[in-house]
C-alpha positions, 0 to 999 in steps of 0.5 A: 576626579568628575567621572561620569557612569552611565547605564541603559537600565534604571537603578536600582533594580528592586531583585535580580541584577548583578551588573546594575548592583555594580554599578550602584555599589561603584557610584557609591564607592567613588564618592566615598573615596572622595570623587565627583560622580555624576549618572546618567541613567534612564527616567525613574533612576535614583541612587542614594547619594548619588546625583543622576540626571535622567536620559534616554539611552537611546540618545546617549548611544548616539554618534551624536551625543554631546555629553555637555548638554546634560553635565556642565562641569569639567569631565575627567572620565565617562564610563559606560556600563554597555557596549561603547560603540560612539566614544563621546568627543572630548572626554576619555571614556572606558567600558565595562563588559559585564556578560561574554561578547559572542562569536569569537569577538575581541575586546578593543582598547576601552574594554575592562573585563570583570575577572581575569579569566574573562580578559583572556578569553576576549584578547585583554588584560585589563579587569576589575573584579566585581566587589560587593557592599558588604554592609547590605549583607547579613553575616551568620555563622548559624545556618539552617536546614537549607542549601541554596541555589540563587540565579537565572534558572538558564541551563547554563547557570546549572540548576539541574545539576544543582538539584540533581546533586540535593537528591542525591545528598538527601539536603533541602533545596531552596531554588531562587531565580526567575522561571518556575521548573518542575520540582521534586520533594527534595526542592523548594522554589521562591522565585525571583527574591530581592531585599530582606528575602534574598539577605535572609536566603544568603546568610542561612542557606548551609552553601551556595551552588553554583555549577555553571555550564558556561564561563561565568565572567563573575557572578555577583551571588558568589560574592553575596554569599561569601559576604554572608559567610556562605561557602561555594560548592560550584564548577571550575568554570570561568571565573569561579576559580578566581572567586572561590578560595580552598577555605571557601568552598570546592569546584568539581567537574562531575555530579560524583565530585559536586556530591562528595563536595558536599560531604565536606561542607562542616570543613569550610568556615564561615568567618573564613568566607566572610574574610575572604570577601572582606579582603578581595571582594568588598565596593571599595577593592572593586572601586580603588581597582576601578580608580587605577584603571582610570588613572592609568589610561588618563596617564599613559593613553592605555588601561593596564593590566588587572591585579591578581589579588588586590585588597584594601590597605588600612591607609585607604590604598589598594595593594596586592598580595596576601592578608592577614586573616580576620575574624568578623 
């Protein structure tokens, strides 16, 4: 197939941006799986591997795009990475909804959510979970003498209830993410982190906090830390419950419970989040997902529903179900 991507932002992003990795991570993956792809995207954009032509998004998000004056070949697909207001004629399109759509708003029939908690809550049953290049991540079993808290520093991301359980345990804090708050001793603040800093911050960070105030569609750092083989001490909240397995990490609702979570980090395996990410969580389950999707809509006119437990096959496919444990 000839897909199209098309994002508003230019990629790569040199540090924070979970939806823009996707995008770069899925544009890879589809031509690893033998697809044409082209990415529209705005001027500076450049993605290895990958041809771009440059846009305006303003042009794009137009009722007036015409998507043959900037791709000549035959299109199967255009999927758009932001809200797909003006459909572009001739071409069946999707769109992927990265964030929660306000006020009570439904998903219409282009919408693919990112979990299966975030297709129920906006009226669908379509979604492709995020997936990550595990090959841009270092796995370690070693950790050092850190936890870690990496994503916007917003109330809703739950970086105070973060801190307030270091203090409580007496662990070392690294804080990364954009805004500087005030700290104690118990915390270390890098701000915003990308590249070696970030890889190195995941793969050696003891566990990953993740104690949202809100329902997180499917936050990416979660999926980088596994990949790392980094547990997950967070909230039931959103997607979370989705992403983080019994073997690799645990949720609680009160500080009182993320505290005792911490006490039983030396139970949590880091082969085991490594291969929890291997199975479910890697470019290509999210890309063949992606692929299904295209496909069913091309087939039958509708996007079908989302998977539970998708994985890759050793032919290459993608099933479901359970699989067997692997050591990295």
């Amino acid at each position: 197939m000839h897909i199209v991507q098309f994002h508003h932002v230019r990629l790569p992003v040199p540090k924070y941006g979970g939806a823009e990795r996707i995008v770069v991570w899925l544009c890879q993956g589809l031509i690893e799986l033998g697809h044409q792809v082209t990415l529209l995207a705005p001027k500076g954009s450049h993605v290895a591997g990958v041809r771009v032509v440059e846009v305006s998004p303003e042009d794009v998000l137009t009722p007036q795009f015409e998507l043959r004056r900037y791709v000549s070949e035959p299109v199967d697909l255009m999927h758009f990475h932001c809200t797909l207001r003006h459909p572009p004629a001739g071409v069946p399109s999707v769109w992927t909804l990265h964030g929660n759509l306000s006020g009570g708003q439904r998903a219409d029939d282009r919408t693919i959510c990112v979990s299966q908690d975030h297709a129920r809550r906006h009226g669908t049953d379509a979604f492709v979970r995020n997936g990550v290049r595990l090959d841009e991540y270092e796995f370690r079993v070693q950790k050092d003498d850190y936890d870690l808290f990496l994503a916007r520093l917003h109330s809703v991301k739950g970086w105070q209830v973060a801190i307030a359980a270091a203090k409580r345990c007496r662990v070392r804090l690294v804080l990364a993410g954009g805004w500087r708050p005030s700290l104690s001793r118990f915390v270390k603040f890098v701000g915003k982190v990308g590249g070696t800093r970030k890889r190195d911050l995941l793969a050696g960070a003891r566990c990953l906090w993740m104690p949202v105030r809100w329902e997180d569609p499917c936050p990416v750092n979660v999926l980088e830390a596994l990949a790392s083989g980094t547990p997950i001490i967070g909230s039931p909240r959103g997607s979370l419950p989705e992403l983080v397995s019994a073997e690799t990490g645990g949720l609680g609702t009160t500080l009182d419970e993320l505290v005792e979570l911490r006490r039983r980090l030396a139970g949590w395996d880091p082969h085991a989040c490594r291969a929890h990410a291997e199975r479910h969580f890697s470019h290509l389950v999210m890309t063949q997902e992606y692929l299904r999707m295209y496909r069913g809509l091309l087939e039958t006119g509708r996007l079908p529903p989302g998977r539970s437990a998708p994985r890759v096959a050793a032919t290459g496919g993608t099933v479901s179900g359970p699989a067997r444990h692997t050591s990295t």
